[in-house]
C-alpha positions in Angstrom: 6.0 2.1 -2.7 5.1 4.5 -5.1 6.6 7.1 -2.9 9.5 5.3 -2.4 9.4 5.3 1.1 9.6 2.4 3.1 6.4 -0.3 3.4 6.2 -0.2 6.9 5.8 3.9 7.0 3.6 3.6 3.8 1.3 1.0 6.2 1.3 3.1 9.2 0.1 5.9 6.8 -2.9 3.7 5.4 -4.1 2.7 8.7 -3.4 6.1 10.3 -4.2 8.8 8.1 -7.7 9.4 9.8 -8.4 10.5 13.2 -9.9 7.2 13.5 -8.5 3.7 12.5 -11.1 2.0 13.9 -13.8 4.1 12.1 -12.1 3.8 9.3 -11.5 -0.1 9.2 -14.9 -0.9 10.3 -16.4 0.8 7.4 -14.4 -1.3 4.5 -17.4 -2.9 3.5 -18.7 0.8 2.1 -15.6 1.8 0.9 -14.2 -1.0 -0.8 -17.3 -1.2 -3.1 -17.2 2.5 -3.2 -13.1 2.5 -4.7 -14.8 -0.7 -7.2 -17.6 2.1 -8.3 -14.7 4.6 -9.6 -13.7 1.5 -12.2 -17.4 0.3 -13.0 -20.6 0.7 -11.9 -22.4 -2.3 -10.0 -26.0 -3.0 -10.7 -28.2 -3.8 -7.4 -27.7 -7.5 -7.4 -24.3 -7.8 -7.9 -23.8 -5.1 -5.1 -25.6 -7.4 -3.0 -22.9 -10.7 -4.2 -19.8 -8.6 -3.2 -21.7 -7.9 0.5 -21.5 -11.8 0.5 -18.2 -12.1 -0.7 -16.9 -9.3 1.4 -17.9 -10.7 4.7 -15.4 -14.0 5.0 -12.9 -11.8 3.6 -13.6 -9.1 6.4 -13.5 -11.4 9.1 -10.4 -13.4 8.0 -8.5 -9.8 8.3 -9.6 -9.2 11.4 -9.0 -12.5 12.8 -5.9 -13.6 11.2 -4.3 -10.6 10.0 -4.8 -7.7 12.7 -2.9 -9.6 14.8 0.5 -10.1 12.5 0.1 -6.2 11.8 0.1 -5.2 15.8 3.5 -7.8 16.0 5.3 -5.8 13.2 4.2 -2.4 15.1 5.7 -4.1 18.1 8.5 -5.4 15.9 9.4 -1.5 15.1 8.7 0.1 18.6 11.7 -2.4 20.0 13.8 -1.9 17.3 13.6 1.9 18.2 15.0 1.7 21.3 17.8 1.6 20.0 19.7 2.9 16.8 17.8 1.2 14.0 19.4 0.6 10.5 18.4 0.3 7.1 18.6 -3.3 7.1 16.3 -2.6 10.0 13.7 -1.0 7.9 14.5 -3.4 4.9 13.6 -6.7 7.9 10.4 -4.5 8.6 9.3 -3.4 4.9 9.7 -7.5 3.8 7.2 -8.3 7.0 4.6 -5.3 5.6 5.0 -6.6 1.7 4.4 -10.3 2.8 1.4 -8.7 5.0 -0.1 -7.0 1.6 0.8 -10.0 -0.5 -1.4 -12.4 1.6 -4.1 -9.4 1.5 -3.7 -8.8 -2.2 -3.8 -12.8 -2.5 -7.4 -13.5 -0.7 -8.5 -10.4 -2.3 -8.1 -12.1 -5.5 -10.5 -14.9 -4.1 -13.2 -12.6 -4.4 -12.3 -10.1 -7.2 -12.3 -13.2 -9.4 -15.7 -14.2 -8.2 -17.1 -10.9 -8.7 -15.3 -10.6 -12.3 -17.8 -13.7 -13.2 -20.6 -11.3 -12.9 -19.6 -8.6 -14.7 -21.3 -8.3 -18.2 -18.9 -7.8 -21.9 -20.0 -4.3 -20.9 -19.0 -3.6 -17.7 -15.7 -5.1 -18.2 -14.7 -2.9 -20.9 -15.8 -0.1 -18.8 -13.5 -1.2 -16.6 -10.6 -1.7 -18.9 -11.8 1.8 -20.6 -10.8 3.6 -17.0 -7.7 1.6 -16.3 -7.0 3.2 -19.7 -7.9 6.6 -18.3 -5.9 6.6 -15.0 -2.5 5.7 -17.4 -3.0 8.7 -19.4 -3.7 10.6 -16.1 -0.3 9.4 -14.5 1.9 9.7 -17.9 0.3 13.4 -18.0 1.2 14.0 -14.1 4.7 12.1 -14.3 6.2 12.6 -17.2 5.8 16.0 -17.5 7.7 17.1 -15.0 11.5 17.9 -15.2 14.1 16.2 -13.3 14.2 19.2 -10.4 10.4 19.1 -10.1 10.6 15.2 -9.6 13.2 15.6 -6.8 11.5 18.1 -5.2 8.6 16.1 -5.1 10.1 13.3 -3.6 11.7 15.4 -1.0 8.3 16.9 0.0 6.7 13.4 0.1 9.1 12.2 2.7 9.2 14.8 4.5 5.9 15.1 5.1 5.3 11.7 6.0 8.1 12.0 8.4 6.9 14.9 10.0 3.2 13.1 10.6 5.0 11.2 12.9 7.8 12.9 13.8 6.2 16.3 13.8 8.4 19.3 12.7 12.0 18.0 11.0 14.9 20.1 12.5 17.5 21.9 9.5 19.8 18.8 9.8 16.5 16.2 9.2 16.0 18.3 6.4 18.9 18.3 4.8 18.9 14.5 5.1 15.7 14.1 3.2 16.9 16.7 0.4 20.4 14.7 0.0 18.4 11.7 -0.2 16.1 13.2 -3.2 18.8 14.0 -5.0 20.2 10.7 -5.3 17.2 9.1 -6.5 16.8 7.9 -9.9 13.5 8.5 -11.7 11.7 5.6 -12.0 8.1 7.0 -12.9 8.8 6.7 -16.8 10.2 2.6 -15.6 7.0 2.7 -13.7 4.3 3.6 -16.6 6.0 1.2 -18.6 5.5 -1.8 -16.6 2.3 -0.6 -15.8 1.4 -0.1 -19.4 2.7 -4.1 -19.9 0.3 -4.9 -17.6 -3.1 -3.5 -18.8 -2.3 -5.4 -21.7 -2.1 -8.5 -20.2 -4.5 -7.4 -18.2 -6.7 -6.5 -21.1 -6.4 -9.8 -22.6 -7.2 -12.0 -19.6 -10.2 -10.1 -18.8 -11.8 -10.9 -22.3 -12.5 -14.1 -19.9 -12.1 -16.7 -22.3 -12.7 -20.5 -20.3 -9.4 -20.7 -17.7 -9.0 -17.1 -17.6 -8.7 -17.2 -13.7 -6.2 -19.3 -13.6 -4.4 -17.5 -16.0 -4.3 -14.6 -13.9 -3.4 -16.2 -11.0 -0.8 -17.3 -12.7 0.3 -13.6 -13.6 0.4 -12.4 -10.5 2.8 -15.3 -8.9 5.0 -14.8 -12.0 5.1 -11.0 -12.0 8.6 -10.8 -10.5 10.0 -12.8 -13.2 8.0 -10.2 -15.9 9.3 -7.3 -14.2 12.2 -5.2 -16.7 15.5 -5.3 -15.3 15.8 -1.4 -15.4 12.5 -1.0 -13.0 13.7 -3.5 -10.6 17.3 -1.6 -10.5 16.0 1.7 -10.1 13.2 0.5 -7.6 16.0 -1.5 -5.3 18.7 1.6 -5.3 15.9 4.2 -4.4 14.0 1.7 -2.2 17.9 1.7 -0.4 18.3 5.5 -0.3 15.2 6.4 1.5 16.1 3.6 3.5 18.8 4.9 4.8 18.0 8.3 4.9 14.7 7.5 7.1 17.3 5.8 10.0 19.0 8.3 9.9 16.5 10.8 10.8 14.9 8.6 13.1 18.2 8.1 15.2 18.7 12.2 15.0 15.2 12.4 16.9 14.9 14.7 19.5 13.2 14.1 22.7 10.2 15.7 21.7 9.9 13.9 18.4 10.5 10.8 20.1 7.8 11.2 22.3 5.3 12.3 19.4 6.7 8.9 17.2 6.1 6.7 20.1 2.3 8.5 20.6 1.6 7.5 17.4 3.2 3.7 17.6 1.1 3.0 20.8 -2.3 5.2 19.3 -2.2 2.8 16.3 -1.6 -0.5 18.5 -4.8 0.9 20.6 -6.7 0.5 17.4 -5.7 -2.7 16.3 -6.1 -4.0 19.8 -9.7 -2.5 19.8 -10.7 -3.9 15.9 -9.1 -7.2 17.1 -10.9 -7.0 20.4 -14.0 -6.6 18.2 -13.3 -9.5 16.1 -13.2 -11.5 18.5 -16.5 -10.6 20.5 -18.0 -11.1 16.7 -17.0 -14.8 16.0 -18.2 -15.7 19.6 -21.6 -14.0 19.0 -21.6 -16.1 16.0 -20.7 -19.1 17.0 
């Protein structure tokens, strides 16, 4: 989203950007206590709570979530066999945001948990290196001028595109560039909201007594905080690339057809395969 490309693409580049998906997924309960250690650092016993909380939470994904990501794959794959639309990629985007909302939801189950056991201390070291990153983006960002943010954008998409698609012919190109240059910026929009929310952020975590709920309740009312001028910017750009993504994909050539569809059905292996593992798991168990 940040790239303002669509969801499904951004998802596909998640779960595909090692040589090995199923590598990769099967070690989330190193590296999601490994991203937590960039934020604050986790004393021995409360590294030991999050490998209990992590392990429902692990095997609800694999069980109950694999499977609606490898129908959305499938989902994309029939719709190009044809000519697909933007309001093909918008259908496919809403099924990956619904996917990370669920995620981000049962996530929350644990973070919160694990937020309980975090001293006055380490929660201000956490709120110290939010703090940190938002300086580290409004230096990035902002800096730049209006022709370095375009060019930016035009180098993001096309180098997702061409993961997948391999090399983008002059025409693909000159899709992508047109595209760029209709976007608005939205990264000053962006830091602002974000900025909003490390305050409230900041003030919920001082964990006074109902502070969960109270950020539960944030995030379900987030789209009704969100500025006007962020959600306008975000929908017209969100549209653009959109529609500059179908058409690219419906300019394919043979050979970047047969590269896309390679990586469709490489991806669907390793979900099949985690799945496959999931299951063999909760028998073992049970």
């Amino acid at each position: 989203m940040k790239k303002l490309f669509p969801l499904l693409m951004v998802w596909l580049l998640v779960l595909g950007g090692c040589s090995s998906t199923t590598f990769i997924y099967n070690r989330l309960d190193f590296l999601v206590p490994w991203y937590l250690g960039d934020y604050v650092d986790l004393d021995r016993e409360q590294e030991k709570y999050l490998d209990q909380l992590l392990e429902p939470f692990l095997s609800w994904h694999r069980m109950e979530e694999l499977p609606a990501y490898l129908a959305i794959l499938d989902d994309a794959k029939a719709r190009l066999d044809g000519e697909i639309s933007a309001e093909d990629l918008e259908e496919l985007s809403a099924s990956v945001e619904s996917a990370f909302f669920r995620l981000e939801s049962k996530a929350l189950d644990w973070l919160l948990k694990l937020g309980e056991q975090l001293s006055d201390e380490q929660m201000a070291e956490f709120i110290a290196e939010l703090r940190d990153k938002q300086e580290e983006y409004e230096e990035e960002y902002l800096t730049r001028s209006d022709e370095e943010y375009r060019e930016e954008a035009s180098e993001n998409l096309r180098d997702n595109l061409q993961d997948y698609m391999g090399r983008l012919d002059k025409e693909q190109l000159a899709v992508v560039d047109a595209a760029a240059g209709e976007l608005q910026r939205s990264d000053s929009a962006w830091l602002a909201e974000r900025a909003r929310w490390l305050d409230n952020m900041e003030e919920i975590l001082q964990r006074q007594p109902g502070w969960q709920q109270r950020m539960l309740d944030s995030l379900q009312s987030r789209e009704d905080t969100v500025s006007p001028e962020y959600t306008a910017i975000f929908d017209h750009n969100l549209g653009v690339i959109h529609q500059a993504v179908a058409s690219v994909l419906n300019s394919r050539t043979p050979r970047q057809d047969r590269q896309l569809m390679r990586e469709i059905d490489s991806l669907r292996e390793d979900l099949q395969t985690l799945i496959a593992q999931g299951e063999k798991a909760a028998a073992a168990a049970g």
